[in-house]
C-alpha positions in Angstrom: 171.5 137.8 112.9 168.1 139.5 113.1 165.9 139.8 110.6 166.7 143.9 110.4 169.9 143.3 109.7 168.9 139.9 106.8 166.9 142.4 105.1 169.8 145.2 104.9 172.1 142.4 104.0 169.7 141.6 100.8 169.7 144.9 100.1 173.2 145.0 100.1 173.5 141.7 97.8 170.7 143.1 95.6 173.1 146.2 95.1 176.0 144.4 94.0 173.9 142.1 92.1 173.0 144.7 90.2 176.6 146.9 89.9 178.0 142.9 88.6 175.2 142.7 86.2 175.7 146.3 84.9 179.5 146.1 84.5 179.9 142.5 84.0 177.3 140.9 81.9 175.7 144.1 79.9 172.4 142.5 80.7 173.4 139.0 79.2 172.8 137.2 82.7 171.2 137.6 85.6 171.6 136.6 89.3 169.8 135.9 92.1 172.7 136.9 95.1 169.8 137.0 98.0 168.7 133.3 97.6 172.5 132.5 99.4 171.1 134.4 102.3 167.7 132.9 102.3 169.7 129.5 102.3 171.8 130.4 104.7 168.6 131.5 106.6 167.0 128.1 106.3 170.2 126.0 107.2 170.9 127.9 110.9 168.1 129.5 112.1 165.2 128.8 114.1 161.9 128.8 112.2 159.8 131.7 113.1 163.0 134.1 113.1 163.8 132.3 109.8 160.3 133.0 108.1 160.2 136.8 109.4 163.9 136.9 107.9 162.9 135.6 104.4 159.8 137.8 104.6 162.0 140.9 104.7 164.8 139.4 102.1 161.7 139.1 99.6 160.7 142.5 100.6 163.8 143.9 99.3 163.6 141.5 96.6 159.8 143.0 95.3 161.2 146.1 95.4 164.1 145.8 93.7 162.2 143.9 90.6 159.1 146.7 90.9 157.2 144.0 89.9 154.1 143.0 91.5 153.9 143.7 95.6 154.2 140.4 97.7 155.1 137.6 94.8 158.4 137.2 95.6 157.7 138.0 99.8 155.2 134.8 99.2 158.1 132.9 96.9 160.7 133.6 99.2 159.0 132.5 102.5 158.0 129.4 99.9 161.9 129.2 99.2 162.8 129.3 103.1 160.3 126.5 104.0 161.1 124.3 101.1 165.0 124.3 102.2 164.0 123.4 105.2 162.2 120.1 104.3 165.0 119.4 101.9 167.6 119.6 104.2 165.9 116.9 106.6 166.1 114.6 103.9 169.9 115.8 102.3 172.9 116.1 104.4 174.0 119.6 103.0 177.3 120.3 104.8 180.1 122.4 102.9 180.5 124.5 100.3 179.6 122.3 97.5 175.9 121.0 99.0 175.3 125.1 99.9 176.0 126.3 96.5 173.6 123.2 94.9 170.7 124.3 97.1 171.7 128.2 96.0 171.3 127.0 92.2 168.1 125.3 93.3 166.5 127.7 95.2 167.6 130.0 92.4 165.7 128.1 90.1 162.8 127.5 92.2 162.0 131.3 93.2 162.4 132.4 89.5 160.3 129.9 88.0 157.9 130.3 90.7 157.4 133.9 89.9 157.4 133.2 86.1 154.7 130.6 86.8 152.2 132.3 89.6 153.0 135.6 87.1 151.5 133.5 84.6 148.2 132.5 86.3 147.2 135.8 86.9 148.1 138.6 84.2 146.4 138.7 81.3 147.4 136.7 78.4 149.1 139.5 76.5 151.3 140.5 79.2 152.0 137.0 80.5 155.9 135.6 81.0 156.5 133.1 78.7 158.2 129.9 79.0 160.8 130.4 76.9 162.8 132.5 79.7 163.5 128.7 81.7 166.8 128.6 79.8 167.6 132.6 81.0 166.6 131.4 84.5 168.9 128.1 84.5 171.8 130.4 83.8 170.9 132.5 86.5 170.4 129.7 89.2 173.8 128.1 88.0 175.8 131.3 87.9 174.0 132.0 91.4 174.8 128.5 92.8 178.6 129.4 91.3 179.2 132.3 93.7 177.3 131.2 96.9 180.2 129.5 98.4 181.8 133.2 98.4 178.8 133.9 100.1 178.6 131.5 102.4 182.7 132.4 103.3 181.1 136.3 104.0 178.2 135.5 105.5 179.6 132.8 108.4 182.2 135.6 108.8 178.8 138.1 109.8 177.8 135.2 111.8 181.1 135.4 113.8 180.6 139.1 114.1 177.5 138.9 115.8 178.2 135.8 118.0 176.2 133.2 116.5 176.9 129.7 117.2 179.0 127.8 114.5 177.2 125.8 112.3 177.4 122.5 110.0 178.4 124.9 107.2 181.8 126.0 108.6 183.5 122.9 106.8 
């Protein structure tokens, strides 16, 4: 898939991330849906159409959080890259290893915003720490739906003739 369609995709995922939120959790939880997709991104792609991919899937993601322009763009190129490395070292074939590197990744992007957020807003306005717990919830509830996910998203692969990959088992 091209990275036009990746970033429509996230904006797709950050709509029904936020309809789920709204009708399902009141605001008690959040997700991070487009981190599947920025996995999925790392696992089967090459690397320059991966990173231009992720670029545009953080896009969607800075605008959607109206938060400060190009964090999560850096965080989710970041995100793409570390996935990557991790997956030379960690066989991560099925559903089970895809939605542990969702819950990661999860993890990783939040608390990489919360932290960069940290070093450079002023110490009135600054995240605080205490939101870790908040953001473990959301990586495990993320990491809890990414193989649904994964199911939808090999079926988009399918649609648009990619190859098969390791993640079909």
């Amino acid at each position: 898939m091209k990275p036009l369609l990746h970033a429509a995709l996230a904006l797709a995922l950050v709509g029904l991330q936020s309809a789920l939120l709204r009708h399902v959790g009141g605001g008690a939880f959040t997700l991070c849906l487009p981190v599947a997709l920025l996995v999925h991104l790392s696992l089967t792609v090459e690397l320059v159409e991966g990173a231009v991919a992720a670029a545009a899937v953080g896009y969607v993601l800075d605008v959607a959080s109206g938060g400060t322009k190009g964090l999560l763009t850096s965080l989710a190129v970041a995100t793409f890259l570390a996935v990557r490395i991790i997956r030379l070292a960690v066989d991560v074939r099925g559903r089970a290893g895809f939605a542990a590197l969702c819950g990661l990744a999860a993890f990783g992007l939040s608390a990489g915003a919360v932290a960069l957020s940290r070093s450079v807003t002023p110490p009135e306005l600054r995240p605080v720490w205490s939101l870790v717990p908040r953001i473990a919830l959301a990586a495990l509830l993320t990491g809890l739906l990414a193989p649904l996910l994964l199911w939808g998203l090999r079926r988009l692969d399918g649609l648009f003739g990619e190859r098969a990959s390791d993640l079909a088992l």
